[in-house]
MIDOSE-1310 file (N, C-alpha, C; in nm, 2 decimals, decimal comma, always signed):
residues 195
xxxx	+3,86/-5,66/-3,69/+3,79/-5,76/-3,61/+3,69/-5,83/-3,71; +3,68/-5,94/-3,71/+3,57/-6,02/-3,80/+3,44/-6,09/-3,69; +3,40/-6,08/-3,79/+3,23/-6,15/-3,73/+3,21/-6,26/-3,73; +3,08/-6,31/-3,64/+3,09/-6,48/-3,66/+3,06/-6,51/-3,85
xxxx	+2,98/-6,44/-3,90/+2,93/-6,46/-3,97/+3,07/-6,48/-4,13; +3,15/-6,44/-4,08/+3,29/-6,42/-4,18/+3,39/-6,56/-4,15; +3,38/-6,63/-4,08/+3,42/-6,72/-4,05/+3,37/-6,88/-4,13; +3,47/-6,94/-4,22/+3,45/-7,06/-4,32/+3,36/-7,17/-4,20
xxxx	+3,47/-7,20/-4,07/+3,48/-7,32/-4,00/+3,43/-7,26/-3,88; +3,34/-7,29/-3,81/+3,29/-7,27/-3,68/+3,30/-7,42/-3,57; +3,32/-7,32/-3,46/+3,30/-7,50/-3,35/+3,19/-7,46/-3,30; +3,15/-7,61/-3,25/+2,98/-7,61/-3,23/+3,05/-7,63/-3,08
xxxx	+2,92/-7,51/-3,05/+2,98/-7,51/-2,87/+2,84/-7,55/-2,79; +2,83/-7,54/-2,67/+2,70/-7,57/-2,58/+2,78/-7,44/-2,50; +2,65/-7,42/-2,39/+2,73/-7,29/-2,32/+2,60/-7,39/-2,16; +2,70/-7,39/-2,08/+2,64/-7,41/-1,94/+2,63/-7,28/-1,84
xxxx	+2,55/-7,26/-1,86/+2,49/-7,16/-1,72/+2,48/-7,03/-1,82; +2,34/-6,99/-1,83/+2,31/-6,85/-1,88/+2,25/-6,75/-1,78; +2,27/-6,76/-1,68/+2,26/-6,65/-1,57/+2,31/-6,52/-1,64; +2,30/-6,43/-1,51/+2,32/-6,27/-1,56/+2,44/-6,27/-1,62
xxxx	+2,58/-6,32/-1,58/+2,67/-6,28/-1,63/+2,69/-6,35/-1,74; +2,68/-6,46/-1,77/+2,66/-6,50/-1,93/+2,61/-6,44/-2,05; +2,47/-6,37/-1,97/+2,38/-6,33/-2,06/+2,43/-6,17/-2,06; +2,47/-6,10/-2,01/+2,57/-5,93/-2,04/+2,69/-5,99/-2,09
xxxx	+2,74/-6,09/-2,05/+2,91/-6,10/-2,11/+2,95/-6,15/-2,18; +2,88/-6,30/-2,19/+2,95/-6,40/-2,28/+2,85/-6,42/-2,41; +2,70/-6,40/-2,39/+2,68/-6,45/-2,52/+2,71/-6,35/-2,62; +2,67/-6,24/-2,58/+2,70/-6,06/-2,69/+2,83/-6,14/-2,75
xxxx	+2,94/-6,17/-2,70/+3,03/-6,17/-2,76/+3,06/-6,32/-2,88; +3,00/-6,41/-2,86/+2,96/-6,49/-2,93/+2,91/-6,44/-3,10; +2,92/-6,34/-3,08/+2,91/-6,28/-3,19/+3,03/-6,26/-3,34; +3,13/-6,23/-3,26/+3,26/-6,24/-3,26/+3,32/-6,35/-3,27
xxxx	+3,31/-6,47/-3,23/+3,36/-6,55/-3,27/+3,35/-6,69/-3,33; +3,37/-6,77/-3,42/+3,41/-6,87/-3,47/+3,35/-6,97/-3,41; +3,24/-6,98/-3,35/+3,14/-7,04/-3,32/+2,99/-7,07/-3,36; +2,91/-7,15/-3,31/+2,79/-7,20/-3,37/+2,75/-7,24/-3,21
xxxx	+2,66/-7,17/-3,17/+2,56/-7,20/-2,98/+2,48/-7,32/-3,07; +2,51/-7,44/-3,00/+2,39/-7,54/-3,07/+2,32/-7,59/-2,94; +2,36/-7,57/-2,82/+2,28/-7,61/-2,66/+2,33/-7,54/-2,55; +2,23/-7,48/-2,48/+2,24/-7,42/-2,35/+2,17/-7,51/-2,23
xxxx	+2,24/-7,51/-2,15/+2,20/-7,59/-1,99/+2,23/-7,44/-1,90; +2,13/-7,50/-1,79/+2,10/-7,44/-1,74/+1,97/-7,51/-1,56; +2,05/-7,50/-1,48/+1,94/-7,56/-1,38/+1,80/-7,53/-1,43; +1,74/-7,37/-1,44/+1,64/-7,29/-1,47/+1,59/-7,31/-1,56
xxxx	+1,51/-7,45/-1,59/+1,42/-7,45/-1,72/+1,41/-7,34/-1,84; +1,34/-7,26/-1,73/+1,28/-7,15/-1,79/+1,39/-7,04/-1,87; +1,49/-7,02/-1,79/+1,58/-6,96/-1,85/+1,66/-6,99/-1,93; +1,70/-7,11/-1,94/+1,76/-7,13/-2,02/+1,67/-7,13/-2,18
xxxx	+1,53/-7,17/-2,16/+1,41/-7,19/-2,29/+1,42/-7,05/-2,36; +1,41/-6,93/-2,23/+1,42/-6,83/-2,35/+1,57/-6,80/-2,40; +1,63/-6,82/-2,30/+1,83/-6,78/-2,36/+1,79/-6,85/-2,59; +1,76/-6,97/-2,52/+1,79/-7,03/-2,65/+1,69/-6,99/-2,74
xxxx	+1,58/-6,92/-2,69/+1,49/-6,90/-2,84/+1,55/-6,74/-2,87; +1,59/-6,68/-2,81/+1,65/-6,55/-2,85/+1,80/-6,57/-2,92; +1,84/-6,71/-2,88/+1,98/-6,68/-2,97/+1,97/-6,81/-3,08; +1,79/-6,83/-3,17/+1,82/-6,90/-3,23/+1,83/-7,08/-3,19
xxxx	+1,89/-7,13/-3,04/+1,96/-7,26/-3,05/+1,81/-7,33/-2,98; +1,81/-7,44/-3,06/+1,66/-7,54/-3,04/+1,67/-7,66/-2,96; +1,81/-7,64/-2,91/+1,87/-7,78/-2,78/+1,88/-7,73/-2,63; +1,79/-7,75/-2,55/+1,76/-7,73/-2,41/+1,78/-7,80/-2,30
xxxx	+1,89/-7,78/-2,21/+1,89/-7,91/-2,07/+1,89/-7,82/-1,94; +1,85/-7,88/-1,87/+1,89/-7,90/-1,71/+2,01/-7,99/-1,64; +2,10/-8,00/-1,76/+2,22/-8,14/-1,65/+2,29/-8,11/-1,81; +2,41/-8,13/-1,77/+2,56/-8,09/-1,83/+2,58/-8,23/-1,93
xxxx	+2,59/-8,30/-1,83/+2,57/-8,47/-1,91/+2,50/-8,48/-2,03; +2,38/-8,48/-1,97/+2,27/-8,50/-2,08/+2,30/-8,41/-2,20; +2,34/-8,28/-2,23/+2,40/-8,23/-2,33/+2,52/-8,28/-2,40; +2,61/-8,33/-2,30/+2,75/-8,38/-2,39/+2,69/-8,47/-2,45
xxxx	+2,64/-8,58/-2,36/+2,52/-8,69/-2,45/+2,48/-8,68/-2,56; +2,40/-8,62/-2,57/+2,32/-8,60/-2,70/+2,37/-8,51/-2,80; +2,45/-8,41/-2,78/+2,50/-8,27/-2,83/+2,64/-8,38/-2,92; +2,66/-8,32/-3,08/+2,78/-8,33/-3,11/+2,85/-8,20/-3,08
xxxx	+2,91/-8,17/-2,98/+3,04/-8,08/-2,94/+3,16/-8,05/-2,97; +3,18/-7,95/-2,98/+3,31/-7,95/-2,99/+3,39/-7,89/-2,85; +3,30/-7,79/-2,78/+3,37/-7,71/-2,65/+3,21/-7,68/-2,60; +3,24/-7,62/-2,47/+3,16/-7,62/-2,43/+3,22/-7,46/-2,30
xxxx	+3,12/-7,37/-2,29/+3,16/-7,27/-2,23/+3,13/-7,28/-2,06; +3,13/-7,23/-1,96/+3,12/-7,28/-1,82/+3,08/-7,14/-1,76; +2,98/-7,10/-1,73/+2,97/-6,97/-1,66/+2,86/-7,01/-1,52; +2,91/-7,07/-1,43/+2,81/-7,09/-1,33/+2,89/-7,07/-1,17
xxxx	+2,84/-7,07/-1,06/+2,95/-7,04/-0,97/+3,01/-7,13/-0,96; +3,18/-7,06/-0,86/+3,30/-7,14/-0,93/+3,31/-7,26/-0,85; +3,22/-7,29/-0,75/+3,20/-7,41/-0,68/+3,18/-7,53/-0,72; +3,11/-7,51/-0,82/+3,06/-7,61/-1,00/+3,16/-7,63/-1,06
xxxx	+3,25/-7,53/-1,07/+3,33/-7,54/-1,20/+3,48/-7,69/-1,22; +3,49/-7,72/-1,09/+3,58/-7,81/-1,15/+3,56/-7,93/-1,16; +3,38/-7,98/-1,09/+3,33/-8,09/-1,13/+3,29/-8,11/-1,30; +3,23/-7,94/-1,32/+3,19/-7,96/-1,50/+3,27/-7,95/-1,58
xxxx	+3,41/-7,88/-1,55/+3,50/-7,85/-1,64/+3,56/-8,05/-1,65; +3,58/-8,10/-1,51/+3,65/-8,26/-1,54/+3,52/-8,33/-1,63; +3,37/-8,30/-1,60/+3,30/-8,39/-1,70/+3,28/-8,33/-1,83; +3,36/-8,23/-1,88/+3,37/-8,21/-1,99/+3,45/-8,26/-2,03
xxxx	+3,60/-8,25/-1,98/+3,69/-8,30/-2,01/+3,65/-8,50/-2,09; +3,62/-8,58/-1,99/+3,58/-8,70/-2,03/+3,48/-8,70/-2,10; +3,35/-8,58/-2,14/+3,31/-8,60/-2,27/+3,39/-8,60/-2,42; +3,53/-8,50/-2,36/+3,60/-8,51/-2,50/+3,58/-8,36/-2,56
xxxx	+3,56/-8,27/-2,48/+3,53/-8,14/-2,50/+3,68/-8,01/-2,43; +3,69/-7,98/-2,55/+3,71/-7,83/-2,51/+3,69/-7,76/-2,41; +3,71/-7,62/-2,29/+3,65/-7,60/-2,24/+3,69/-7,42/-2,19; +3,66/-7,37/-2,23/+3,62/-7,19/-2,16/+3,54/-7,18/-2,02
xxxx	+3,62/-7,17/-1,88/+3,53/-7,17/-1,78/+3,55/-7,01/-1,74; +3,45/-7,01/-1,64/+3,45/-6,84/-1,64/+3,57/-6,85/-1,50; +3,65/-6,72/-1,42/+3,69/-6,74/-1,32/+3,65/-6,70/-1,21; +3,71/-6,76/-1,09/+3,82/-6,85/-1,07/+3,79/-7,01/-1,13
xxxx	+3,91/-7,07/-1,17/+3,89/-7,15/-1,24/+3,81/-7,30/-1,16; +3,83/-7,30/-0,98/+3,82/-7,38/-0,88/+3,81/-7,27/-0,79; +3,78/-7,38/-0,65/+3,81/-7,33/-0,56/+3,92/-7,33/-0,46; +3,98/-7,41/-0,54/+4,12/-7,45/-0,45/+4,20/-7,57/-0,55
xxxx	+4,37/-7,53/-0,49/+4,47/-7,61/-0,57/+4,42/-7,66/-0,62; +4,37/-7,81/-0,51/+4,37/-7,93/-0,57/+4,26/-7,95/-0,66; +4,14/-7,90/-0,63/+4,06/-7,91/-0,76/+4,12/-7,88/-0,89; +4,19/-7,76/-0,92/+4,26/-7,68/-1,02/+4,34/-7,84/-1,05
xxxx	+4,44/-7,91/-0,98/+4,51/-8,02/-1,00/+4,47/-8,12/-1,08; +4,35/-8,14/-0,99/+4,24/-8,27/-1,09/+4,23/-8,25/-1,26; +4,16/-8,06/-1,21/+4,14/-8,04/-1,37/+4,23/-8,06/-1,48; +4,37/-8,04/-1,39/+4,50/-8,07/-1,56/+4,52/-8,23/-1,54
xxxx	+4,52/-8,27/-1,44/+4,53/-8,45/-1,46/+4,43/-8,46/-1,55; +4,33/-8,43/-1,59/+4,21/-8,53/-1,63/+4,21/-8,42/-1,81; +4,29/-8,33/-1,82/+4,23/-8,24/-1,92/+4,31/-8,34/-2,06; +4,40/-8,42/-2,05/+4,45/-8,47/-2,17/+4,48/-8,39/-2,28
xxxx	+4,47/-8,39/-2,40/+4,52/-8,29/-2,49/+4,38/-8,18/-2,54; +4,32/-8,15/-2,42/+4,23/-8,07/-2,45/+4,25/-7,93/-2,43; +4,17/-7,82/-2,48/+4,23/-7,68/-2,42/+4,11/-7,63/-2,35; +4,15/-7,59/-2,23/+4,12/-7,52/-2,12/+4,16/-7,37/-2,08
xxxx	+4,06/-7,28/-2,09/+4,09/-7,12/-2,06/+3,98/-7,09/-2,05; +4,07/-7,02/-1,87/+4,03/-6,93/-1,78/+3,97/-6,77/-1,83; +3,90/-6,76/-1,78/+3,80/-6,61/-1,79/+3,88/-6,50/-1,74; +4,06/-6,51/-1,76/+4,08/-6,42/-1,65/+4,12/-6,28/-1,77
xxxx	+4,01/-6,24/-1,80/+3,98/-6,13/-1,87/+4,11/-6,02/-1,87; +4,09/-5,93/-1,73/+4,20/-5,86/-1,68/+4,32/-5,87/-1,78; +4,40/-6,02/-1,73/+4,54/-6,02/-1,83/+4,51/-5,98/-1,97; +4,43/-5,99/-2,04/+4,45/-5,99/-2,14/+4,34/-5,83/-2,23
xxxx	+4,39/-5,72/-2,15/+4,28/-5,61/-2,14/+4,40/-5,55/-2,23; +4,33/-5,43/-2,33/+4,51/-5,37/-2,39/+4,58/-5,24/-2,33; +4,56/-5,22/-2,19/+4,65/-5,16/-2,12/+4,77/-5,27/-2,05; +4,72/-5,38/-2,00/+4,80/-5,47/-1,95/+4,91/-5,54/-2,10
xxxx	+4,83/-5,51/-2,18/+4,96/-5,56/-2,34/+5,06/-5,45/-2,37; +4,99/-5,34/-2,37/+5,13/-5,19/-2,32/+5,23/-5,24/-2,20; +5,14/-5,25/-2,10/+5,24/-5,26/-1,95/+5,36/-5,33/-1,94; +5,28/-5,49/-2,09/+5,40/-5,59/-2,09/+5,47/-5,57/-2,19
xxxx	+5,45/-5,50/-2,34/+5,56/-5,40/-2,34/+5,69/-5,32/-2,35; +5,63/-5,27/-2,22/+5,71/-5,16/-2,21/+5,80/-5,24/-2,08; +5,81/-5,31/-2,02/+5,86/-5,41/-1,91/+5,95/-5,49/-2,01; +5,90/-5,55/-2,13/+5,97/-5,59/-2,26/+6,07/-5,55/-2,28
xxxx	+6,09/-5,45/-2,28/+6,21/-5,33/-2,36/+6,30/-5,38/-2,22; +6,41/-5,39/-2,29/+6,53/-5,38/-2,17/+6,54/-5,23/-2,12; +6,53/-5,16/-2,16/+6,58/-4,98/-2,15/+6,46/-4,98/-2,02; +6,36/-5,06/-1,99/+6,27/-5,02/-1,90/+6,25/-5,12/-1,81
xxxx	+6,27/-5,21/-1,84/+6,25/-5,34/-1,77/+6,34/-5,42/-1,69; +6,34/-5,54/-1,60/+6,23/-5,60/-1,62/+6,13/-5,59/-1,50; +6,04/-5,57/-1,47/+5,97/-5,52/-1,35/+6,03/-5,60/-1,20; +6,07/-5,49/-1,08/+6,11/-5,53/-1,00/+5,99/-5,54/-0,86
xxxx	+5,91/-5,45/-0,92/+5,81/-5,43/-0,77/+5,72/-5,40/-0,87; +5,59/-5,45/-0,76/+5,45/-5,37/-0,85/+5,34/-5,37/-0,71; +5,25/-5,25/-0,73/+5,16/-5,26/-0,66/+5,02/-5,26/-0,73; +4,92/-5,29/-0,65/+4,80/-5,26/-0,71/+4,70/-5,26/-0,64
xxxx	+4,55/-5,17/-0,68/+4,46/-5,13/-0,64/+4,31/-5,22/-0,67; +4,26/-5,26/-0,63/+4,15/-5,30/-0,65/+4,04/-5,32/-0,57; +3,89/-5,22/-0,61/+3,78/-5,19/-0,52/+3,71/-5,37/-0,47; +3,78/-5,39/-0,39/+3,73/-5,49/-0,32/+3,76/-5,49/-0,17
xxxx	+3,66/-5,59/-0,12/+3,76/-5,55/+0,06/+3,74/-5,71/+0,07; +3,85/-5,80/+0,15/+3,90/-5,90/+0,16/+3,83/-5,97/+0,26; +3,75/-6,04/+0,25/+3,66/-6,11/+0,34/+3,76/-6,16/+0,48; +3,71/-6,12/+0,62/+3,77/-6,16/+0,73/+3,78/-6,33/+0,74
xxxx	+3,70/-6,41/+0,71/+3,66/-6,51/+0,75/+3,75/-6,61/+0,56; +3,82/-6,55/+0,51/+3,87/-6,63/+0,37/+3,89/-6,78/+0,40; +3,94/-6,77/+0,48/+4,01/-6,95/+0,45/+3,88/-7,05/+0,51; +3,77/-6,99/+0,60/+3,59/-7,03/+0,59/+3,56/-7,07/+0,46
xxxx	+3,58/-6,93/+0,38/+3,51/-6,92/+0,25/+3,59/-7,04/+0,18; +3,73/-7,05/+0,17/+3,77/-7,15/+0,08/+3,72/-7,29/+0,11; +3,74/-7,30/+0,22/+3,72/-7,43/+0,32/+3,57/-7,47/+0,27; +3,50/-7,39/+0,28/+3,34/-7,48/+0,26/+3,29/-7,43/+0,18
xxxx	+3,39/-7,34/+0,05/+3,32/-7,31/-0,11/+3,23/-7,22/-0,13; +3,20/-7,13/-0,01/+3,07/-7,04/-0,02/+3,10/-6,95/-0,14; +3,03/-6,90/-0,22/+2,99/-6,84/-0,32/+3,00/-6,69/-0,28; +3,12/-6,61/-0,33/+3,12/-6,46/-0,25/+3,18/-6,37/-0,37
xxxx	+3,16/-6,31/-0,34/+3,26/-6,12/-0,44/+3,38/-6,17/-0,46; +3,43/-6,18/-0,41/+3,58/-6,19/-0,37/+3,61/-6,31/-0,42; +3,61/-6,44/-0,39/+3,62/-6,56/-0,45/+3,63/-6,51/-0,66; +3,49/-6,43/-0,68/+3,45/-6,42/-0,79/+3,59/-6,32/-0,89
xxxx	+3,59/-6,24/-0,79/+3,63/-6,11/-0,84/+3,81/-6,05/-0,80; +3,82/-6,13/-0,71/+3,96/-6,11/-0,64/+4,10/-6,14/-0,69; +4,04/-6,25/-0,84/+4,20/-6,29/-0,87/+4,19/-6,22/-1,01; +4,14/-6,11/-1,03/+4,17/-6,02/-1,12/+4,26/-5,89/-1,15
xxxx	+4,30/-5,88/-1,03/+4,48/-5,80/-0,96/+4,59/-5,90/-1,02; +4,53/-6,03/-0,95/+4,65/-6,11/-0,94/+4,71/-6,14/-1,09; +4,56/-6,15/-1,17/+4,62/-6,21/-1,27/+4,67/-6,14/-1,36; +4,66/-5,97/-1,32/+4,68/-5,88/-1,39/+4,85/-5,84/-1,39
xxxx	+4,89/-5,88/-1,25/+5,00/-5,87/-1,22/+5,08/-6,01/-1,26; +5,03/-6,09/-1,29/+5,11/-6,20/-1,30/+5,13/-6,21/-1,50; +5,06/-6,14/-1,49/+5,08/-6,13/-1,68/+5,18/-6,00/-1,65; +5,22/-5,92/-1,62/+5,29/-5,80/-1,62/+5,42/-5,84/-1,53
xxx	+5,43/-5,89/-1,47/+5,52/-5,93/-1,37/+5,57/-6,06/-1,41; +5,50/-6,16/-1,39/+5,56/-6,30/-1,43/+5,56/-6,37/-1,28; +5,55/-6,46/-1,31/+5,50/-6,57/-1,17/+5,61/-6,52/-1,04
């Protein structure tokens, strides 16, 4: 594994939303990669003022805009709830940016739809961590091998319980566990399995 610091060429990224899960998940690992944090946004003044003086970066917003604006970018990271996500991910897109959003990528199809109409030759990737864990690179594998494969049935477990009221939740975007946390089965199975 190499460090940021081993790396010739870095992309200058901005990172939107440094909340809790940004700040345990995504920046730690920024360490690792082929990156340069030059602006963090953030509703929370405040929070974002100290995100950036602890990681070094001297560019501060409250609005997504106003960063692609002023910021020379190259990508830009997306960790805010996923109700945000496919308005910021499309005005990234027309800034001309790159984009890493956390998951789910939307809250529905058609949002997800917008995002590839409008993404043009940019790259876009989903947070969906799970698929890409290295038990699930064994699983696909060993499904690989004809002598074992190719997967006909699969089941799976995961500590969640399925909100009664879901197609509410989808319907008017409310912000829940499950919305957050639920397509991490799926995507686990759909990397092991195949659509």
């Amino acid at each position: 594994m190499k460090y940021q610091r081993e790396f010739d060429r870095k992309l200058r990224i901005g990172m939107v939303g440094v909340g809790s899960h940004a700040y345990r998940n995504l920046l730690p690992a920024l360490n690792f990669l082929p990156v340069s944090l030059v602006a963090v946004c953030d509703r929370n003044e405040a929070r974002a003022a100290a995100t950036a003086i602890q990681y070094g970066v001297r560019n501060v917003y409250d609005n997504a805009s106003a960063m692609y604006a002023a910021e020379k970018l190259d990508a830009v990271l997306i960790a805010v709830g996923a109700q945000l996500h496919s308005a910021l991910v499309c005005e990234a897109f027309a800034a001309g940016l790159h984009v890493w959003v956390e998951k789910p990528p939307a809250s529905s199809v058609e949002e997800v739809d917008e995002m590839i109409a409008r993404r043009a030759s940019r790259v876009c990737v989903v947070g969906f961590k799970k698929a890409f864990m290295p038990q699930i690179a064994k699983a696909i594998a060993f499904f690989s091998d004809p002598a074992n494969g190719p997967v006909s049935s699969m089941s799976a477990q995961y500590p969640l319980t399925l909100p009664t009221d879901g197609p509410r939740i989808l319907r008017e975007r409310t912000p829940n566990n499950w919305l957050a946390n639920g397509c991490h089965p799926i995507s686990a199975m759909i990397a092991v399995g195949g659509p």
